[in-house]
TIVEX-78051 format. One record per residue (C-alpha): x, z, y; chain; residue number from 1; residue in three letters. Coordinates in pm, 1 decimal, padded with zeros to 6 digits. Layout:
N
         X         Z         Y  mol  seq  type
         X         Z         Y    A  NUM   ALA
...
//
This chain:
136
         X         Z         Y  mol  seq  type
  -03475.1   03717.3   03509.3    A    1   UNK
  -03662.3   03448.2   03595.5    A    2   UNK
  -03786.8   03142.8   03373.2    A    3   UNK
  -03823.9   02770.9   03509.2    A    4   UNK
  -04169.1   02627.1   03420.1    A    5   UNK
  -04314.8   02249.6   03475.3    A    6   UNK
  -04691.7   02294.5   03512.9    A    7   UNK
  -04990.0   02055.2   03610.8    A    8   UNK
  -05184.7   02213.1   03878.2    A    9   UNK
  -05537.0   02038.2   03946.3    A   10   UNK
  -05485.5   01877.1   04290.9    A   11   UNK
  -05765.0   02102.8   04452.9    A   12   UNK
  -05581.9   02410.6   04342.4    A   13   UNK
  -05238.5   02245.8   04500.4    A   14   UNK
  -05458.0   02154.5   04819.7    A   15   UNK
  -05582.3   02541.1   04828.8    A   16   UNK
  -05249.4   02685.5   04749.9    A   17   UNK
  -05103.3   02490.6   05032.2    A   18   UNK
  -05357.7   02630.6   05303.9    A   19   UNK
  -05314.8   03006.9   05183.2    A   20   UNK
  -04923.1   02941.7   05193.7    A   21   UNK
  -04972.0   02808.9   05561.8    A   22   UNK
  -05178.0   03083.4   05697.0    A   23   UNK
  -04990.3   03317.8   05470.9    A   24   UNK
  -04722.5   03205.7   05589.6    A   25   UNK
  -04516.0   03233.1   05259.5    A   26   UNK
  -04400.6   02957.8   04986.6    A   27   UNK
  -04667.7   02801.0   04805.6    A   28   UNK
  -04467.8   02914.1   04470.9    A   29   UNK
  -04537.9   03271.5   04629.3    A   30   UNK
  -04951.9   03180.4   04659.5    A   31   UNK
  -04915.3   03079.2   04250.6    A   32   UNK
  -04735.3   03314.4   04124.3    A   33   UNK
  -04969.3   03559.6   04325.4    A   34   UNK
  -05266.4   03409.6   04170.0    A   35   UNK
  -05082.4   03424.9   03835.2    A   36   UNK
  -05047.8   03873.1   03914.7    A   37   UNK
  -05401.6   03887.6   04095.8    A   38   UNK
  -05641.2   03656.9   03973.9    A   39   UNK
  -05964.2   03651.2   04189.8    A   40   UNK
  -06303.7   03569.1   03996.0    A   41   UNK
  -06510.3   03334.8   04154.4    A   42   UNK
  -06788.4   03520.7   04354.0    A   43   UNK
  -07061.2   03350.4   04111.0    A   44   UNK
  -06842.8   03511.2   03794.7    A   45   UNK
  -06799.1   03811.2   03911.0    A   46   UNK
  -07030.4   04120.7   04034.1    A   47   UNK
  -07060.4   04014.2   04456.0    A   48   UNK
  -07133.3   04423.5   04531.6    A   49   UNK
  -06801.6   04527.7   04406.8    A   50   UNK
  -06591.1   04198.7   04533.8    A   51   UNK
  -06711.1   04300.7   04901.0    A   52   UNK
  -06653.1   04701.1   04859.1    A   53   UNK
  -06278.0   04648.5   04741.4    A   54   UNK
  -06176.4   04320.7   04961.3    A   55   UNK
  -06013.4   04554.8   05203.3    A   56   UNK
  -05770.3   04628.4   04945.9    A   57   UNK
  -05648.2   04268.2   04897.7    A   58   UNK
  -05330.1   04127.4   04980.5    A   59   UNK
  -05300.1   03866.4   05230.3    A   60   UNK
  -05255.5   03571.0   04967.4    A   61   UNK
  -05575.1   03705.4   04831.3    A   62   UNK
  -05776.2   03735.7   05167.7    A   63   UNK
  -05642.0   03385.7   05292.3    A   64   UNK
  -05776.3   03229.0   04899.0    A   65   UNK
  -06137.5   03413.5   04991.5    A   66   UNK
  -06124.6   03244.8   05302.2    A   67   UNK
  -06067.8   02919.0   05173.5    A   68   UNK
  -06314.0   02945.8   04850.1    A   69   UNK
  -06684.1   02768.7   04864.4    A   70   UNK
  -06890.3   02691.8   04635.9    A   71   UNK
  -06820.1   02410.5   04344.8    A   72   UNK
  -06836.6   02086.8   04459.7    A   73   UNK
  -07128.6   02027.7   04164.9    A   74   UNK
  -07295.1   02349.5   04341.2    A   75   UNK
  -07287.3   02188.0   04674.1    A   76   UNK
  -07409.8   01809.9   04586.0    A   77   UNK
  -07648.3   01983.3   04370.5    A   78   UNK
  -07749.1   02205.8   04674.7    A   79   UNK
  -07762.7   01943.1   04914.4    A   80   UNK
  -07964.5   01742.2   04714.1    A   81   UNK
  -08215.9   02019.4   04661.8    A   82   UNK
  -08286.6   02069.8   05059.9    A   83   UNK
  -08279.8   01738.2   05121.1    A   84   UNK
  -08576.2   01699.7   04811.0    A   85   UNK
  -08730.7   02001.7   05007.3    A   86   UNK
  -08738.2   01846.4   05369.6    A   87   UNK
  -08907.8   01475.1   05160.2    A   88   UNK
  -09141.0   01764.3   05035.8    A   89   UNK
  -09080.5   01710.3   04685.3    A   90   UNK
  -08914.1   02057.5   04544.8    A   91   UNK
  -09106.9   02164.2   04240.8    A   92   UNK
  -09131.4   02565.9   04192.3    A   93   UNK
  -08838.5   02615.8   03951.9    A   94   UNK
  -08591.2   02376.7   04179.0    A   95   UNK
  -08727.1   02557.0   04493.3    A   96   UNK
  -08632.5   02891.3   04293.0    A   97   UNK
  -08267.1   02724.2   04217.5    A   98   UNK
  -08241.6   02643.4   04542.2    A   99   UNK
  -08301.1   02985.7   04716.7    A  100   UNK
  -08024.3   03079.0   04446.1    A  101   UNK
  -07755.2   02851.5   04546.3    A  102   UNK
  -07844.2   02957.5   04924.3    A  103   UNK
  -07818.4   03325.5   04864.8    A  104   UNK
  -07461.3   03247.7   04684.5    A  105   UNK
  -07369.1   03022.1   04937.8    A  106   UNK
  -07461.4   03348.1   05210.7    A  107   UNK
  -07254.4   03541.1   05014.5    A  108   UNK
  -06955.3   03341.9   05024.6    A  109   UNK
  -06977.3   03347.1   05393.2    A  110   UNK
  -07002.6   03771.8   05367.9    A  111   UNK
  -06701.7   03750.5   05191.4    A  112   UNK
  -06494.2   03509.8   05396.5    A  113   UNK
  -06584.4   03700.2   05718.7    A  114   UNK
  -06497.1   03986.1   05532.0    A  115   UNK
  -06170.5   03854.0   05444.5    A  116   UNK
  -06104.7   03722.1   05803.4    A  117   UNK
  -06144.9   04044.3   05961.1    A  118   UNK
  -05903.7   04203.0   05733.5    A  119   UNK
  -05665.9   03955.5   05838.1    A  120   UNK
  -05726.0   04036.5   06172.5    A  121   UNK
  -05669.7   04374.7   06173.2    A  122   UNK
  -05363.1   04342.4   05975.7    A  123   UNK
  -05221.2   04100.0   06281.6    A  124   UNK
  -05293.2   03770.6   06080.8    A  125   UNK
  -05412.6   03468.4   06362.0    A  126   UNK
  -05780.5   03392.8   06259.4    A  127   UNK
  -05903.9   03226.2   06553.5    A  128   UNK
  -05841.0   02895.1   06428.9    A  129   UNK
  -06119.3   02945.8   06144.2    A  130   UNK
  -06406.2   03101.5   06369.4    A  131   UNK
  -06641.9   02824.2   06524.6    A  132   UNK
  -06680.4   02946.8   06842.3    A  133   UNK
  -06816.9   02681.1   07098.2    A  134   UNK
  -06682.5   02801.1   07453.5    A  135   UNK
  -06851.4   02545.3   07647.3    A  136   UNK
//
C-alpha cells in the first residue's frame, strides 16, 4: 500500500530529477522514489575505484543521474577561481595543490559520465544528444 507524502525538494534536485525522467523516459516520481531505493554517493564521498567497476550494474535512472552530476557549484566557482589566479600567475603552492585536486575530481566525473553514457548506449538508450561532437 502506498502512503501520500508532501515533501520540499531543493529546486536543483527537482531540475535534475526532471532531466533523468526525460532521458529516462519515466515519471519524475519514478526518478525520486528511485533515488529514495538506490541512493548514489557523490563521487567526492564515495571511493571513485569502486563507483567506476560497478556502474555497469546501474539502472537507467541511476546512469542518466551520473550523467547529469558535476561537481558542487562551491567546487566549481572555487575551481574557476583557482585557474584563473593561476593564468594572473598568482597560485601559491597549497592552492596550486587544491587546484590539481579539484581537476583530478573534476576528470573523474567525466570517467564516470562517459562511463554511464556508454551503458546507456548499449542498453538502446539515445545518447547522442549529450556527446559534443563538432561535424563541421
Amino acid at each position: 500500500m502506498a502512503v501520500d507524502v508532501t515533501l520540499s525538494v531543493p529546486q536543483d534536485m527537482m531540475q535534475l530529477a526532471h532531466k533523468v525522467a526525460t532521458d529516462a523516459n519515466v515519471s519524475v516520481e519514478t526518478v525520486l522514489l528511485d533515488w529514495l531505493y538506490h541512493p548514489i554517493q557523490k563521487p567526492d564521498d564515495t571511493d571513485l575505484e569502486s563507483l567506476k567497476k560497478t556502474i555497469s550494474k546501474y539502472n537507467p535512472i541511476q546512469l542518466w543521474t551520473v550523467v547529469y552530476r558535476d561537481l558542487s557549484a562551491e567546487k566549481l566557482q572555487n575551481m574557476n577561481s583557482l585557474i584563473a589566479d593561476s593564468k594572473r600567475g598568482n597560485l601559491s603552492k597549497h592552492k596550486q595543490v587544491e587546484l590539481d585536486d579539484l581537476l583530478h575530481l573534476s576528470n573523474e566525473y567525466m570517467v564516470l559520465r562517459a562511463k554511464a553514457l556508454l551503458t546507456l548506449q548499449n542498453r538502446g538508450f539515445d545518447v547522442s544528444h549529450h556527446l559534443n561532437m563538432d561535424m563541421d
